[in-house]
N, C-alpha and C positions, 0 to 999 in steps of 0.2 A: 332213285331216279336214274334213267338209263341217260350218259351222254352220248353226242359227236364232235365232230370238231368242222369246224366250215372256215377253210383259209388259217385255222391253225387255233382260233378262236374254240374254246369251248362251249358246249352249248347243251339246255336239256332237247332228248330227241322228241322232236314230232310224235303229238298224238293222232293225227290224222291217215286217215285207214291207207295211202300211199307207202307212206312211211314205215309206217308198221307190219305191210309185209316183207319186207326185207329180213326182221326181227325171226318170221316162221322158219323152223328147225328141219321142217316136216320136206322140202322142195328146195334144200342148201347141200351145197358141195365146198370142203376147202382146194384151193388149187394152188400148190405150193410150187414157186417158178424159181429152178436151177439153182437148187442147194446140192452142188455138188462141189467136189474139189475145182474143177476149174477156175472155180470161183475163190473158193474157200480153201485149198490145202494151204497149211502154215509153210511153208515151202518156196526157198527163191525163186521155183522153176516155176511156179503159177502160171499158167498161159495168162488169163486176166483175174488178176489178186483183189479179192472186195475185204479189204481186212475189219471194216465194220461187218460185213456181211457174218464173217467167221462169230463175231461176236453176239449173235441171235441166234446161233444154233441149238442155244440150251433153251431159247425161248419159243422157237420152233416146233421144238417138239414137245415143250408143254403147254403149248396151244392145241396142237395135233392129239395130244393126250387125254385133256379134257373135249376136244371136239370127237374123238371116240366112246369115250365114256354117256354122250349124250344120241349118241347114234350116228354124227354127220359125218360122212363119209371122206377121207381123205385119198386125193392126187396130187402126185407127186410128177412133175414135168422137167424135165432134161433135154439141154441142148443134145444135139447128136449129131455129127459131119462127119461121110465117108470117108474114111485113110484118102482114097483118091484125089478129091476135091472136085471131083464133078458137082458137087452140091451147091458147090461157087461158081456158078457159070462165069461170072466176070468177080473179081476181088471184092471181099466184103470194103462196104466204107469206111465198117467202124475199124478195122486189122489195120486200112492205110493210117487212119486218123489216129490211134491211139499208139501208133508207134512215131509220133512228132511232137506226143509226150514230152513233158520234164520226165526224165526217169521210169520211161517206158519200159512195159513186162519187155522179157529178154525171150520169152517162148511164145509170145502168141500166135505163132500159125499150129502149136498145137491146142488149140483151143475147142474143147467138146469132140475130138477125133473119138468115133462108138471103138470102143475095147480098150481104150486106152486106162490109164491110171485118174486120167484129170474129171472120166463121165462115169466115174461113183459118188453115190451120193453121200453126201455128210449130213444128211439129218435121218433119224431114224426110220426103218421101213415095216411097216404090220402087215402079217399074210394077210389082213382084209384088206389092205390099202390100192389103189388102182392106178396105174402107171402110166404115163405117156413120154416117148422119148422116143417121140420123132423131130422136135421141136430145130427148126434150123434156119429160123429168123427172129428177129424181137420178139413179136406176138407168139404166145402159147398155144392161138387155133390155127398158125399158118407154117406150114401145112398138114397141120396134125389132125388126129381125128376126135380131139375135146371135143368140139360140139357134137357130133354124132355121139360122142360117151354121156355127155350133159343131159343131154335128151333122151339116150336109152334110161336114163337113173330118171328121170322127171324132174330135175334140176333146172330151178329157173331164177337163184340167186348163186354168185358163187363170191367165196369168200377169198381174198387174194395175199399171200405173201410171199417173199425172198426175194430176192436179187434179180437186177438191178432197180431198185425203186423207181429210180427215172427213167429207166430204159424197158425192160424185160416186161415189168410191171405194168409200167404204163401203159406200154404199147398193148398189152393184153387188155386192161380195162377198157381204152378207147376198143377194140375188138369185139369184146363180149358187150361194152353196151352199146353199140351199131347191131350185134345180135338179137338184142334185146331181152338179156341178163340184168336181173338188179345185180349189183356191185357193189361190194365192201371189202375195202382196202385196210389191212393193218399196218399205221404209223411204226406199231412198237416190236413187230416180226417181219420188217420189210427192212433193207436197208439200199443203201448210193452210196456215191465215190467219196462224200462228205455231207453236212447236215445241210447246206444249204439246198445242195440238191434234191435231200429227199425230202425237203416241206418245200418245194415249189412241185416237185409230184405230188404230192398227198393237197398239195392246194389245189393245183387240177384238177383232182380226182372230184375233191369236196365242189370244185364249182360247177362242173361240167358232167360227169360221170357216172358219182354213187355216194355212196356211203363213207365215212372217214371213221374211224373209231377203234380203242385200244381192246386188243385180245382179254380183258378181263370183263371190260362192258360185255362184251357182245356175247359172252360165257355163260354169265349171268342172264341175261335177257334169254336166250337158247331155254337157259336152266327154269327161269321160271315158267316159261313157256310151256315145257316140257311136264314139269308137274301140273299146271293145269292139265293141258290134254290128261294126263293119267287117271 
């Protein structure tokens, strides 16, 4: 029995034909948000350090792994800001905010700068795999061109992980389903600054949003899926 989780509760999923397309394999995209070093280098000089973040990358990509092996296609999204800063017309809020910190990053103005060391990615990349990294606010569709990518693939559920789960994440899921994308969020390939933060995102997701459920569910549900069609 396939579960979800709703406000953190587990639960068996909906048999009701809403519910269950979210389940189809056939019109799914995973969309993987800013696993890159910026986030993620083990490095003092981290412009913004997700050190739980670092710690899903092996999980990441064996999500991404088995979601190849069943056909769904992965993207891969990256912050990106010109060396110049014109991308910042007026100062980010979170740059002012997060350096009033206890023990505030010591780099963050170099944070997602395109050619730098910090905007590689730390999780694996497949030549089939589809990129976006234009990415230069919270949400993954502003002002990038996912949706226009969503829609040339026929993509009308997307699957959601990485960094920030309360920020990057979120801000996408409320995005895509204002779109009007099903939405499924991974708890267990998604990570925030500490655990509280990321199940008060993954509770939003579950109340308001989509879908909440762990990378092995929803592998499985794909997987049988998949062999029926066969």
């Amino acid at each position: 029995m396939t579960t979800y989780y709703v406000r953190g509760q587990r639960k068996d999923f909906p048999e009701n034909p809403f519910f269950q397309e979210y389940l189809d394999p056939r019109r799914t995209a995973v969309v993987s948000i800013d696993m890159h070093e910026g986030h993620l280098a083990d490095d003092p000089m981290t412009p913004a350090p997700s050190p739980r973040g670092r710690a899903i990358i092996d999980a990441v990509d064996a999500f991404h792994d088995e979601a190849r092996a069943l056909g769904i296609p992965i993207i891969h999204v990256r912050s990106s800001m010109r060396p110049s800063g014109v991308d910042e017309g007026i100062p980010s809020a979170w740059r002012a905010i997060v350096a009033e910190r206890d023990n505030p990053p010591v780099n963050v103005a170099e944070h997602a700068i395109e050619g730098s060391r910090w905007a590689r990615f730390s999780t694996r990349i497949e030549p089939g795999d589809e990129l976006v990294t234009t990415k230069k606010r919270f949400s993954a569709f502003y002002p990038t061109d996912l949706d226009f990518l969503l829609r040339q693939m026929g993509v009308r559920t997307i699957v959601l992980n990485g960094v920030l789960s309360h920020c990057c994440v979120l801000n996408t899921a409320f995005d895509a389903q204002n779109l009007d994308y099903r939405v499924i969020a991974l708890p267990d390939a998604s990570a925030g600054l500490d655990e509280e933060m990321e199940k008060a995102a993954m509770d939003i997701i579950s109340l308001h949003l989509g879908v909440v459920m762990d990378a092995a569910e929803l592998t499985a549900a794909w997987a049988a899926r998949s062999a029926v069609v066969a």
